[in-house]
Each structure stands twice: as C-alpha cells, then as structure tokens.
N, CA, C and O of each residue as an XYZ file, in Angstrom:
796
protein
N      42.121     25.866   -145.497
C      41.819     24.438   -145.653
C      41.853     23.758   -144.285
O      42.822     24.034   -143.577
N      40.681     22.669   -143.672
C      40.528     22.244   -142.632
C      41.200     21.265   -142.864
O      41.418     20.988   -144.044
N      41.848     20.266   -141.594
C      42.181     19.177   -141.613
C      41.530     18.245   -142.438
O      42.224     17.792   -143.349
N      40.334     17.830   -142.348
C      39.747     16.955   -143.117
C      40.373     17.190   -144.198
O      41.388     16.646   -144.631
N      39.579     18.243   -144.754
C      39.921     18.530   -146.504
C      41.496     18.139   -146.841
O      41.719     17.489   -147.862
N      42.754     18.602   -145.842
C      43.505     18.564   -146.435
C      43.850     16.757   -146.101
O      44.860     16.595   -146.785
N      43.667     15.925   -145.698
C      43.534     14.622   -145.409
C      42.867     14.157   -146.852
O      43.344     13.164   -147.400
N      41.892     14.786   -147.402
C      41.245     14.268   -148.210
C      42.374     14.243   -149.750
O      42.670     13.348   -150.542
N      42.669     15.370   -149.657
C      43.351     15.936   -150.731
C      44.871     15.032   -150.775
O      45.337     14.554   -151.809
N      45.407     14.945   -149.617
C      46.403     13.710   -150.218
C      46.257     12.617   -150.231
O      47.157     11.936   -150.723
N      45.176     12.030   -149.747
C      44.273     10.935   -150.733
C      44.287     10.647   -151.493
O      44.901      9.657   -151.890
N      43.386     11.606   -152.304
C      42.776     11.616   -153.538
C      43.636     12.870   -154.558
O      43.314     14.002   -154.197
N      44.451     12.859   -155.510
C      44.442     14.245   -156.193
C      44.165     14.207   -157.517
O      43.372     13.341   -157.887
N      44.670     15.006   -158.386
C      44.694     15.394   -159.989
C      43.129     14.693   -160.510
O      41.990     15.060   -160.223
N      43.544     13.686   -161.277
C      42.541     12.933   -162.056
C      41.467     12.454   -161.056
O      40.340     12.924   -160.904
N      42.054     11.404   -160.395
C      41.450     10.605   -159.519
C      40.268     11.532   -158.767
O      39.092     11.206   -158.927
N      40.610     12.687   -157.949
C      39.821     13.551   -157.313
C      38.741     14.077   -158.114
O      37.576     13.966   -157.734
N      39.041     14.622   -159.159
C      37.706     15.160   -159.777
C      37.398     13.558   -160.840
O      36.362     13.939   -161.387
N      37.525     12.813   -161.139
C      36.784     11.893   -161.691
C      35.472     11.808   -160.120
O      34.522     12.557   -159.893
N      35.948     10.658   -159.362
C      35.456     11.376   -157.768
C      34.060     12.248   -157.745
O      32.931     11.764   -157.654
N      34.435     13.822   -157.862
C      33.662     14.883   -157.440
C      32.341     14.885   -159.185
O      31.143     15.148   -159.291
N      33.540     14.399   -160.336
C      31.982     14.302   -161.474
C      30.999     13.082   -161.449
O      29.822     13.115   -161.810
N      31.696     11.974   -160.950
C      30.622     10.977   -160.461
C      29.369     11.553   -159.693
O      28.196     11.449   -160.054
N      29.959     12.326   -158.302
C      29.476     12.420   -157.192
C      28.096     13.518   -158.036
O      26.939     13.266   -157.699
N      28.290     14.445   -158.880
C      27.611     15.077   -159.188
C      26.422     14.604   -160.508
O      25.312     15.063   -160.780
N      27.191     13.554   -161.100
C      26.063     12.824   -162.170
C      25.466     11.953   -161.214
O      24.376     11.790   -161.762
N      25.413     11.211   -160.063
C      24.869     10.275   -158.972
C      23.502     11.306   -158.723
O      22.363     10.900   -158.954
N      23.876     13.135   -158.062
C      22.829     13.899   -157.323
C      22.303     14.557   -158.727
O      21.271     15.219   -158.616
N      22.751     14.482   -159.745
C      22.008     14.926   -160.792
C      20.606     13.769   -161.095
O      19.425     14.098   -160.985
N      20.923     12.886   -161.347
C      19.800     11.410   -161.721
C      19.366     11.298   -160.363
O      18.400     10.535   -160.387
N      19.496     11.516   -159.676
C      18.544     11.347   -158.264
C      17.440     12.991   -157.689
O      16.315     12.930   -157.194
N      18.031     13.936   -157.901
C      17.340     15.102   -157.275
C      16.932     15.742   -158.600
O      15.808     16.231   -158.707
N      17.994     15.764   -159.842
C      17.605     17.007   -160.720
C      18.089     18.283   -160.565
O      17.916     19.035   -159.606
N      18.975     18.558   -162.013
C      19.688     20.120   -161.641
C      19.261     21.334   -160.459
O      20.130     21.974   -159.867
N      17.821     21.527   -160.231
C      17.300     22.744   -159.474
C      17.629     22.279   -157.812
O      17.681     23.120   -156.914
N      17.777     21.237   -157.650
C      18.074     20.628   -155.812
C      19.556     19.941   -155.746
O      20.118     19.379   -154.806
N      20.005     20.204   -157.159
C      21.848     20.454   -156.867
C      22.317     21.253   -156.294
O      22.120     22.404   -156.685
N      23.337     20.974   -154.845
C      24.232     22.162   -154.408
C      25.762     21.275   -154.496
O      26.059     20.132   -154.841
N      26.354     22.193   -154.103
C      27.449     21.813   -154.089
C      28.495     21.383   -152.715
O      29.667     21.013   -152.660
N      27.384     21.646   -151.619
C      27.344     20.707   -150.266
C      27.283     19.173   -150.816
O      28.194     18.350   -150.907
N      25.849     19.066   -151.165
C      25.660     17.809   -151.414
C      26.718     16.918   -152.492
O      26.659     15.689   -152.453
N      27.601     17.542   -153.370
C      28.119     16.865   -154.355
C      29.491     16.699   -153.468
O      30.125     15.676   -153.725
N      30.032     17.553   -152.471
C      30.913     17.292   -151.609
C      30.993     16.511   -150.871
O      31.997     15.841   -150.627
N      29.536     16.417   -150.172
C      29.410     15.391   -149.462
C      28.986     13.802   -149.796
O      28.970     12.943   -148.914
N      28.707     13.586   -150.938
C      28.794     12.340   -151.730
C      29.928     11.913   -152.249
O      30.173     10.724   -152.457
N      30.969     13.203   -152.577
C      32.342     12.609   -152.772
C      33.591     12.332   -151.555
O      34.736     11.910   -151.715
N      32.813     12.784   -150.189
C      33.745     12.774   -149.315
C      34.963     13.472   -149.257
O      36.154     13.187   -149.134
N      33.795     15.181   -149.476
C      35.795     16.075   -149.458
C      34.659     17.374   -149.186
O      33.507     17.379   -148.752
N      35.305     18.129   -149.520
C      34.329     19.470   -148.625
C      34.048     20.656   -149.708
O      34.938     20.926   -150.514
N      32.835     21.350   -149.728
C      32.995     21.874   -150.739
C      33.858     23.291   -151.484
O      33.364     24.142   -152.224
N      34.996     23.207   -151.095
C      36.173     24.146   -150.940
C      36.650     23.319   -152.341
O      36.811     23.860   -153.436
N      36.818     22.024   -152.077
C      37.485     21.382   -153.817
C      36.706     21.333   -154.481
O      37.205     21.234   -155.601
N      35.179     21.339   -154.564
C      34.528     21.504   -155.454
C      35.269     23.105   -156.614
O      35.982     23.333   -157.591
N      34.406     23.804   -155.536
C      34.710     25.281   -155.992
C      35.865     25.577   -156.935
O      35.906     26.208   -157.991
N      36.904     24.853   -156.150
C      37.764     25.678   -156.879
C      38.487     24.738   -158.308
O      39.576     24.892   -158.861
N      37.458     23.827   -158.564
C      37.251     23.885   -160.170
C      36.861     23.829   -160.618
O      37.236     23.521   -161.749
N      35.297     24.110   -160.236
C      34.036     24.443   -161.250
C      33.767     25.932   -160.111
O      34.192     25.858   -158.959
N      33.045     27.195   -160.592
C      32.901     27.744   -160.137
C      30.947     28.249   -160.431
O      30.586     29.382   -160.115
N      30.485     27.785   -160.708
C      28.763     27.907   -160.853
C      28.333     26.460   -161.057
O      28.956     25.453   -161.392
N      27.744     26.568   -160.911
C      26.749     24.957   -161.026
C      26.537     25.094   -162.248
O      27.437     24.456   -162.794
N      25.925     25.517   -162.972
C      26.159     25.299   -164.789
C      27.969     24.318   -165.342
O      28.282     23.310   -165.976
N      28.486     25.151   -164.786
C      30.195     24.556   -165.273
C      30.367     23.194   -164.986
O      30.694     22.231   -165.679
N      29.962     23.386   -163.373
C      29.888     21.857   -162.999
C      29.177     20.628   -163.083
O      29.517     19.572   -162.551
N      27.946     20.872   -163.940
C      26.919     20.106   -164.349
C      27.739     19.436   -165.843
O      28.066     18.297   -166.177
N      27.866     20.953   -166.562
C      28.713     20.527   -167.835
C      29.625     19.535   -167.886
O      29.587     18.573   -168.653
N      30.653     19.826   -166.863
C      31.464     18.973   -166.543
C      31.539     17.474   -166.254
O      32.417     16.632   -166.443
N      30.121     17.430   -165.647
C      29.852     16.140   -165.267
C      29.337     15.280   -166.649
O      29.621     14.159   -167.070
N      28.718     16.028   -166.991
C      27.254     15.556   -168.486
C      28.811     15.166   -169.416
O      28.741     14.059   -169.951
N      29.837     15.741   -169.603
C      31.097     15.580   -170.821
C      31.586     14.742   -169.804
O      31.239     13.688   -170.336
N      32.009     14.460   -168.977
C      33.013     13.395   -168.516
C      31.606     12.494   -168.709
O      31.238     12.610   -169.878
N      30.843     11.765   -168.051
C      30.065     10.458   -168.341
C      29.879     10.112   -170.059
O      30.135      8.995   -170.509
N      29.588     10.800   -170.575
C      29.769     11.191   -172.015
C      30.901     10.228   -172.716
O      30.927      9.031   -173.005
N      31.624     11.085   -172.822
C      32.861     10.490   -173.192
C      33.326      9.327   -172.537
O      33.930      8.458   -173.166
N      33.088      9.233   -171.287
C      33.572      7.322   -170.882
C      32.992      6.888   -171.301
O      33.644      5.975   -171.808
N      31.441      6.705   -171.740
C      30.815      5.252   -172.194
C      31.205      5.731   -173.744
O      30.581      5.073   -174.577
N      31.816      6.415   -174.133
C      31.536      6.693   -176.023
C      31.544      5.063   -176.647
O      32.213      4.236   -176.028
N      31.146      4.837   -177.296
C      31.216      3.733   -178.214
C      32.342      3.837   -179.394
O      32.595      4.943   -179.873
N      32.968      2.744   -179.822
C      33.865      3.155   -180.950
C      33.096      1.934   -182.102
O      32.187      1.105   -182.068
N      34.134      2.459   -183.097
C      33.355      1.987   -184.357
C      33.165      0.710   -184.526
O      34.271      0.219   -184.297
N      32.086     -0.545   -184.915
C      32.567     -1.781   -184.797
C      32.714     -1.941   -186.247
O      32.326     -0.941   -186.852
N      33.234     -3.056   -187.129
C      33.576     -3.729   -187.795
C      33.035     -5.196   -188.196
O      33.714     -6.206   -188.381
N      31.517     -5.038   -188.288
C      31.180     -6.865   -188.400
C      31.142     -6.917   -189.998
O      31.210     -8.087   -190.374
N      31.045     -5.921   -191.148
C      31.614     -6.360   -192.231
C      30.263     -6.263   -193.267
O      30.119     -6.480   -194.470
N      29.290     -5.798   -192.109
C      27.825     -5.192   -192.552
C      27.317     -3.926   -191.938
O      27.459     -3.735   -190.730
N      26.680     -2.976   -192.783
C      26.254     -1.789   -191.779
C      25.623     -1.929   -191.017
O      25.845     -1.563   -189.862
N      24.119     -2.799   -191.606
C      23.277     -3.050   -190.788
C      23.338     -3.552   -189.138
O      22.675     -3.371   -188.117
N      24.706     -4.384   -189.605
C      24.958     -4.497   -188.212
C      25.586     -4.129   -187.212
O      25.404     -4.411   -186.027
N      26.814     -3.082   -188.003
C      27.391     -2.154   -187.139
C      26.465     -1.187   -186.953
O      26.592     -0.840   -185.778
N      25.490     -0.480   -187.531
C      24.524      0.364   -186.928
C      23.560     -0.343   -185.854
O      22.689      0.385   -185.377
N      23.596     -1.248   -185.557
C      22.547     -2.065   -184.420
C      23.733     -2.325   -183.084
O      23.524     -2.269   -181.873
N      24.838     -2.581   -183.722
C      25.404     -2.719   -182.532
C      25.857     -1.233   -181.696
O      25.801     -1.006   -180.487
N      26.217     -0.529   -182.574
C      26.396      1.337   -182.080
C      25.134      1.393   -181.241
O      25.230      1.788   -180.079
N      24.096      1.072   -181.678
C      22.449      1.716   -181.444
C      23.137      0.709   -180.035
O      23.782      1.284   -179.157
N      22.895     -0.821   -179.983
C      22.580     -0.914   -178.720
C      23.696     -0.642   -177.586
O      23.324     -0.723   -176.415
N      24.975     -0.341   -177.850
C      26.059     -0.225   -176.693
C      25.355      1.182   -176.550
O      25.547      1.303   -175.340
N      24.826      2.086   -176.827
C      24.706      3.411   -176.631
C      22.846      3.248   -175.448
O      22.675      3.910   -174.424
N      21.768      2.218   -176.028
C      21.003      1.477   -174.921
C      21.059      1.441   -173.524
O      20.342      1.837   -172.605
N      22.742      0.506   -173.702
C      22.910      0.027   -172.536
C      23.561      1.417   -171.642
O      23.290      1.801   -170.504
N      24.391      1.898   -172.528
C      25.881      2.486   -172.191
C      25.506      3.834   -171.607
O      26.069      4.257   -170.598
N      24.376      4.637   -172.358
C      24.121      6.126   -172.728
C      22.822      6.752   -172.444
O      22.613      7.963   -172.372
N      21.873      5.693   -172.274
C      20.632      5.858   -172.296
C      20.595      6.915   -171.576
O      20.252      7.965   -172.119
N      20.938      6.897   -170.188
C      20.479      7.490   -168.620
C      21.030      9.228   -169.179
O      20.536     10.290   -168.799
N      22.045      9.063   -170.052
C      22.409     10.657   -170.243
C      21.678     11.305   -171.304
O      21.896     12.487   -171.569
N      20.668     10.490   -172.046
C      19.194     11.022   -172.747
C      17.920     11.478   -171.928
O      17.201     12.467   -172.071
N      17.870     10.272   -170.881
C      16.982     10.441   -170.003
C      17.043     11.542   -169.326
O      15.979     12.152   -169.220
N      18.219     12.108   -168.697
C      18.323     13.176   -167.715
C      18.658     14.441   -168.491
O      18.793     15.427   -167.767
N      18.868     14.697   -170.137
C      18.993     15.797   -170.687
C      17.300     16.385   -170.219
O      17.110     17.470   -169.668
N      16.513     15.680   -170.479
C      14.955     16.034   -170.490
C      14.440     15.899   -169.023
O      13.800     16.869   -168.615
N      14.550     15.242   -168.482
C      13.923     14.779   -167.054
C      14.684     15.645   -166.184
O      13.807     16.320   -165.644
N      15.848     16.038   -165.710
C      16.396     16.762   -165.071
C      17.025     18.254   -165.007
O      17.405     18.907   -164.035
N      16.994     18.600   -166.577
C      18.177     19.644   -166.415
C      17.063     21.074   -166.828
O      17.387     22.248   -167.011
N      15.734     20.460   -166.879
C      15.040     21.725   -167.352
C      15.658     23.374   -166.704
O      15.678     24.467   -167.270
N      16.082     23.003   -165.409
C      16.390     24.398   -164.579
C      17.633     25.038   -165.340
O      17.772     26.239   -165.574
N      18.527     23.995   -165.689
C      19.457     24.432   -166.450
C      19.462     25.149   -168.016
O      20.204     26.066   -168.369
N      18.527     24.535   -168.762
C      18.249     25.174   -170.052
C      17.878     26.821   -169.545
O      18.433     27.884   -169.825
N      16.744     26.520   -168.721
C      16.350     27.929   -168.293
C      17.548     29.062   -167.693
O      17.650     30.274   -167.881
N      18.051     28.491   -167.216
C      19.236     29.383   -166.793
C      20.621     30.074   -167.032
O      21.233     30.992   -166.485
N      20.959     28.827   -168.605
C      21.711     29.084   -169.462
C      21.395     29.578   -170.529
O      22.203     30.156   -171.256
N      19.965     29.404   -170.838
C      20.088     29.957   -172.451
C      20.237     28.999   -173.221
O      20.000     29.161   -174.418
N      20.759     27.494   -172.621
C      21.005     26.851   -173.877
C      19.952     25.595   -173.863
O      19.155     25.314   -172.968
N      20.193     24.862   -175.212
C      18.939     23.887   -175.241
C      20.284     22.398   -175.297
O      21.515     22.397   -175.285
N      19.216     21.278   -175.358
C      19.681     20.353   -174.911
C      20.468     19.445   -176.564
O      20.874     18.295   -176.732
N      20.395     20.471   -177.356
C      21.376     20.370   -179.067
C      22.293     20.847   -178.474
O      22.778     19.836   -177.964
N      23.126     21.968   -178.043
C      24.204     22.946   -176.956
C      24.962     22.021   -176.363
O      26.126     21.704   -176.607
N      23.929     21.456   -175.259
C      25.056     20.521   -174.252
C      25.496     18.996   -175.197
O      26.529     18.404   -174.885
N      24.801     18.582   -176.093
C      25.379     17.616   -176.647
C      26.642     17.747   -177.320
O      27.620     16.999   -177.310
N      26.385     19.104   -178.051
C      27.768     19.597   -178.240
C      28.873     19.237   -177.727
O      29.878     18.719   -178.215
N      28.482     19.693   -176.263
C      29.652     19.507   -175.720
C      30.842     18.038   -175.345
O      32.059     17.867   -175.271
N      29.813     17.371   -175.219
C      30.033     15.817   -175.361
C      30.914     14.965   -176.500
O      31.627     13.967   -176.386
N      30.426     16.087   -178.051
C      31.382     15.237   -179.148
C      32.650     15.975   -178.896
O      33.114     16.921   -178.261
N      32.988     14.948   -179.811
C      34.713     15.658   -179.521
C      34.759     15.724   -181.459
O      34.339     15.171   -182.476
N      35.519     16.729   -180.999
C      35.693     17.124   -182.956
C      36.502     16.256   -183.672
O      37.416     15.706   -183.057
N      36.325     15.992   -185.015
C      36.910     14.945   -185.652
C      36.262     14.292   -186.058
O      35.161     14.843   -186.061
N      36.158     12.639   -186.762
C      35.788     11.891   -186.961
C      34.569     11.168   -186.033
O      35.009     10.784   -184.949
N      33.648     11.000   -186.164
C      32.187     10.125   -185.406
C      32.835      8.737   -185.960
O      33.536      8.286   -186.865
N      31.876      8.256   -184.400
C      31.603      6.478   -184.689
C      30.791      6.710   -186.023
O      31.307      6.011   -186.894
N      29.925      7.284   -186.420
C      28.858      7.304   -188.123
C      29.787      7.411   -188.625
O      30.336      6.462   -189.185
N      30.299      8.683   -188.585
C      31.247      8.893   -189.898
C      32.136      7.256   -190.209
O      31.931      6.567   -191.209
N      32.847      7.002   -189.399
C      33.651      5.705   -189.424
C      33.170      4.559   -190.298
O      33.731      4.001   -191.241
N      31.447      4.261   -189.485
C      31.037      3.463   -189.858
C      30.526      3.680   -191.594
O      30.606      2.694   -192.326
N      30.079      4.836   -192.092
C      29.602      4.964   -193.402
C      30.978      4.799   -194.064
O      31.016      3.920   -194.925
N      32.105      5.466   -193.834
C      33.173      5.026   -194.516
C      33.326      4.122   -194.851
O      33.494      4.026   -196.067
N      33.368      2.933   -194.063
C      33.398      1.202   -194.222
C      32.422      0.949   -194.674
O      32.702     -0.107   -195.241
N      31.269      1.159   -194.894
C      30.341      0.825   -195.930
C      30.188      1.115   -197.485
O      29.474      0.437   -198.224
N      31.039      2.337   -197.936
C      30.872      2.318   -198.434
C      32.102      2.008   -199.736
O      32.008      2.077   -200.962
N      33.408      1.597   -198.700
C      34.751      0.913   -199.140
C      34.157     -0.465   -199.872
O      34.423     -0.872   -201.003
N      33.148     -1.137   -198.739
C      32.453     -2.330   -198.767
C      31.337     -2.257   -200.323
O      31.189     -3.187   -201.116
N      30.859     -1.259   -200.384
C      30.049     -1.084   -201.658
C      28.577     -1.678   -201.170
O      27.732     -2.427   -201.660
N      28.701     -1.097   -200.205
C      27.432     -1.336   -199.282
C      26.458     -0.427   -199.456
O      25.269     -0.733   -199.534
N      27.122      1.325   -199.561
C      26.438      1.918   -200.029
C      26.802      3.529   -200.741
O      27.926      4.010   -200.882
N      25.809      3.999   -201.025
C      26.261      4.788   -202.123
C      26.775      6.112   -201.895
O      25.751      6.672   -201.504
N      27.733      7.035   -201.879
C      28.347      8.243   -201.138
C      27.063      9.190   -201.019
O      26.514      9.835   -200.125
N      26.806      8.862   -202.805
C      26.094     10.314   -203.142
C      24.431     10.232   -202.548
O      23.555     11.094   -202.614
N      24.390      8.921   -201.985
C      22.936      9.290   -200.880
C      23.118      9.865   -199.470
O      22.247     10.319   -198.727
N      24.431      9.750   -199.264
C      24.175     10.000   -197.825
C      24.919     11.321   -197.337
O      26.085     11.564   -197.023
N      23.948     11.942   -197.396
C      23.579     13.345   -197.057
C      23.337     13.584   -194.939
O      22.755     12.839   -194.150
N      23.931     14.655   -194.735
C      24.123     14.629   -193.368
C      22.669     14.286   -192.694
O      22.742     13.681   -191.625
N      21.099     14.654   -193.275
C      20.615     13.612   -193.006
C      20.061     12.231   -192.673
O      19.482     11.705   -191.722
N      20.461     11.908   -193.780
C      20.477     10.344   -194.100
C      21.618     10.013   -193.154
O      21.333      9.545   -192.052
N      22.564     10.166   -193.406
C      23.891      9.432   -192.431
C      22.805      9.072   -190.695
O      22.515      7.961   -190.251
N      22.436     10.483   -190.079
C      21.997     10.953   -188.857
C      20.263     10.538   -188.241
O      19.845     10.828   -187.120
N      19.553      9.870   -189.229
C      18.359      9.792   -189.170
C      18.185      8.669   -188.381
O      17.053      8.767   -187.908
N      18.967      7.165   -187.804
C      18.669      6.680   -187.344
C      18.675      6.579   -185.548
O      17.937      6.060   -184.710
N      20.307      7.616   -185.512
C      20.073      8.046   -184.122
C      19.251      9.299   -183.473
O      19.164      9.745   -182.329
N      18.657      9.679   -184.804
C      17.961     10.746   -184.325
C      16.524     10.162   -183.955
O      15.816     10.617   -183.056
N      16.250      9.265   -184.645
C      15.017      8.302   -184.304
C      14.958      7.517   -183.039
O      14.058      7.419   -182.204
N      16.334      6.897   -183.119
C      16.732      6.629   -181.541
C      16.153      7.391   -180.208
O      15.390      7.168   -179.268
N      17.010      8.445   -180.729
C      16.476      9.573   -179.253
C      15.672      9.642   -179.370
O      15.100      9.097   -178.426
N      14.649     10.247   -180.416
C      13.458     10.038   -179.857
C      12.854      9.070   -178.820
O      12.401      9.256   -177.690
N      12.991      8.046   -179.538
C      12.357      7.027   -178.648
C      12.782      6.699   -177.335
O      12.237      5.796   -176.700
N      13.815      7.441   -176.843
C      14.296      6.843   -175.241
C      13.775      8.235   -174.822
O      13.010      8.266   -173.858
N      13.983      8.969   -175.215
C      13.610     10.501   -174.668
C      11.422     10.430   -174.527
O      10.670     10.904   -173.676
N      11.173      9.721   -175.642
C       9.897      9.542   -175.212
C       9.594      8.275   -174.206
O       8.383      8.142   -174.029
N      10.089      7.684   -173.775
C      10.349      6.788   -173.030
C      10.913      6.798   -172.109
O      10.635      5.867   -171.353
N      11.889      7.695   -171.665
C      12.932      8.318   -170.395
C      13.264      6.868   -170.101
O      13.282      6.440   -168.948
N      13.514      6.158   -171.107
C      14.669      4.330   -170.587
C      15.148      4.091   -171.862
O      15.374      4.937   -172.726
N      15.308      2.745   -171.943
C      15.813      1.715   -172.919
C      14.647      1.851   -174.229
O      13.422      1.972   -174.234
N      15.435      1.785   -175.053
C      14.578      1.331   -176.728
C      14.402      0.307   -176.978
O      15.417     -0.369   -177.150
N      12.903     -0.454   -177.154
C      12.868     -2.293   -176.986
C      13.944     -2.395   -178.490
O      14.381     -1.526   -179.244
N      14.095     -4.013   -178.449
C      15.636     -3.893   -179.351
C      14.463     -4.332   -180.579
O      14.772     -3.866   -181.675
N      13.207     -5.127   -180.577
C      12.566     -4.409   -181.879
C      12.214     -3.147   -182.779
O      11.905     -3.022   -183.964
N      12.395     -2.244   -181.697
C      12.361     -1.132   -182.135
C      13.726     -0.248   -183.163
O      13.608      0.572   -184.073
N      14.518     -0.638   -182.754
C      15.991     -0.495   -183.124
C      16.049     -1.255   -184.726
O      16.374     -0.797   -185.821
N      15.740     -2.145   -184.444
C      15.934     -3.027   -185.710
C      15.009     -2.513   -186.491
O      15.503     -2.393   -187.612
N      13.766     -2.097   -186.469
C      13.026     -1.437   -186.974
C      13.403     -0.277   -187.658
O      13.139     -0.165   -188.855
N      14.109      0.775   -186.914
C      14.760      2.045   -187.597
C      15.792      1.426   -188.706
O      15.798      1.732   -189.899
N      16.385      0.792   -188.269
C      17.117      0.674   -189.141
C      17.218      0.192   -190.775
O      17.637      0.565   -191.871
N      16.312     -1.241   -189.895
C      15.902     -1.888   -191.428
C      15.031     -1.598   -192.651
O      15.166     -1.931   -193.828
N      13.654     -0.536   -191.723
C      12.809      0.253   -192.103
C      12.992      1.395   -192.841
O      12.436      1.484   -193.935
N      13.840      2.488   -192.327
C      13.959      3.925   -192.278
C      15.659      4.007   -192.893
O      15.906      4.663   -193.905
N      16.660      3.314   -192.195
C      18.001      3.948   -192.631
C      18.993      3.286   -193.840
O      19.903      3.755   -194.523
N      18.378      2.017   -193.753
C      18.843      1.024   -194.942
C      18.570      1.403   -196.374
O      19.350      1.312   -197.323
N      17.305      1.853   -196.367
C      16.565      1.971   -197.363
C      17.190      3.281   -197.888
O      17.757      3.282   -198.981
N      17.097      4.412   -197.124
C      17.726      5.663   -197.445
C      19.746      5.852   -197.962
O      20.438      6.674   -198.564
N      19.912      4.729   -197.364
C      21.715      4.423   -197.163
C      21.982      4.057   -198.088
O      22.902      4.663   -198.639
N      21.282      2.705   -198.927
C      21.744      1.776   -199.441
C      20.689      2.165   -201.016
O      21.129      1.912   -202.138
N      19.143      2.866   -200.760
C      18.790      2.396   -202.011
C      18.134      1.220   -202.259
O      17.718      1.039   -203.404
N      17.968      0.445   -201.485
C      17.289     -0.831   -201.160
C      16.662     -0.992   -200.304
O      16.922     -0.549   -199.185
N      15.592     -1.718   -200.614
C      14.577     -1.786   -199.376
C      14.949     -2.883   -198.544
O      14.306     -3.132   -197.524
C-alpha cells in the first residue's frame, strides 16, 4: 500500500469508503457503459487507488452488481397510504420516475457487455435488487383489499404486476421518464379494471 492509498484509507473506511467507490462506479457506468469500465477509472473518480477497489469486488461483473444493488435499494420506495389504490399505485409509479428511472435506462443502454458476459439477462440482475420478503405491491394490495377496494381472488401474480410491468416498458422504450399521462393511463385503463373489477 502507497502512501496515498493509505492516507486515503484513514479517511474514508468501512461503509463510507465503498458507498464512495459504488457511486464512483454507477457515475462511469451512465456515462461510458459497462464495456469502457475499468477499475482505474472507478478509482480514480473515487479518489483512492485501485488496490481498494480490488480487494472487494474482484471482476467487474461483482462490481457492477454491486453498484446496480446499492443505487437500487437507496432510492427503494416504501409503501404509501393515501387510503386509495389508485393512488398509492400512481404515487409508487411516480417516486420510482423520479427516483429509479436512470437504473431502467442503463439495464438496456449500458450493460449489454455484461449480459453477454455473464449469461445473465436483465430479469437476473433485478433480482438482485429485491430484497426478499414483503414488496411495496404486496403492501399496497394488502391495504386495498382490508379497504374492500379490491377483490383477493382477482389478483393473481399477474394482475398484482401488470402495471409496473407496463411501466418499464415504457421508460425502457423511452430510455427516460414516463409522461405522468401515461402512468395514469396504465393504471386507470389496464390495472384498476383487472384489480378491482370495475372499469
């Protein structure tokens, strides 16, 4: 370990340091794209050398992962409570707009080198992102249907899933934001109707 590095290192350690080094690597991910990621460059955007990289991600796959689940999980959305689905499903839809978009955008726009190189597709890495247990959906259909909002026996892991799956589409065909007519559209159109039984 060179001076620098070790200057750097009592700086920065534990959490703080690699929060740090996964920024530094979701920043050169949305700017270059997995295939012109090194791990110079993610060192040198975090201001430490790439000796701390290494030695806790050890391939660029790990460390991509790493990055894609930490941004992930900070913006997660939690369940809201306005006392209607319709509108807790619009408000999920748009904190995830504002919050999440860019990590739809760059599953498709950036990581092609990575699918190719792992084997895995971009259903895989989302994976990795939930955390097991209970969903913001799940949450939210619960309270709907305490509310008598809507009916158990329609909502089938389809139905529950059809409106963020419509979602992605549309930012993924769009690589941005979903106009917020559009949103309201899925919902009121496509998931209400299927949820509730009512048009």
């Amino acid at each position: 370990m060179d001076l620098e590095e070790r200057a750097v290192v009592r700086r920065r350690r534990g959490a703080e340091l690699e929060e740090a080094l996964l920024e530094a690597t979701w920043d050169e991910l949305t700017e270059v794209g997995y295939g012109a990621l090194t791990f110079d460059a993610v060192a040198q955007r975090a201001e430490t050398s790439r000796t701390v990289v290494y030695r806790r991600w050890a391939t660029k796959p790990e460390l991509v992962e790493a990055a894609i689940t930490f941004m992930g999980r900070r913006n997660k959305a939690t369940a809201p409570d306005t006392g209607s689905l319709r509108e807790d499903m619009l408000a999920v839809m748009r904190h995830t707009n504002e919050k999440r978009i860019g990590l739809m955008a760059l599953t498709v726009a950036f990581l092609g080198g990575y699918f190719q190189e792992t084997g895995t597709t971009p259903y895989d890495l989302r994976r990795l992102v939930l955390d097991d247990g209970l969903t913001v959906l799940d949450v939210m259909i619960d309270q709907a249907v305490e509310r008598g909002e809507a009916d158990r026996a329609r909502l089938t892991p389809r139905v529950v899933n059809v409106a963020f799956d419509l979602f992605r589409h549309e930012a993924l065909m769009r690589l941005g934001k979903v106009p917020d007519e559009v949103m309201v559209s899925i919902v009121d159109e496509v998931f209400l109707p299927l949820a509730t039984g009512r048009g």
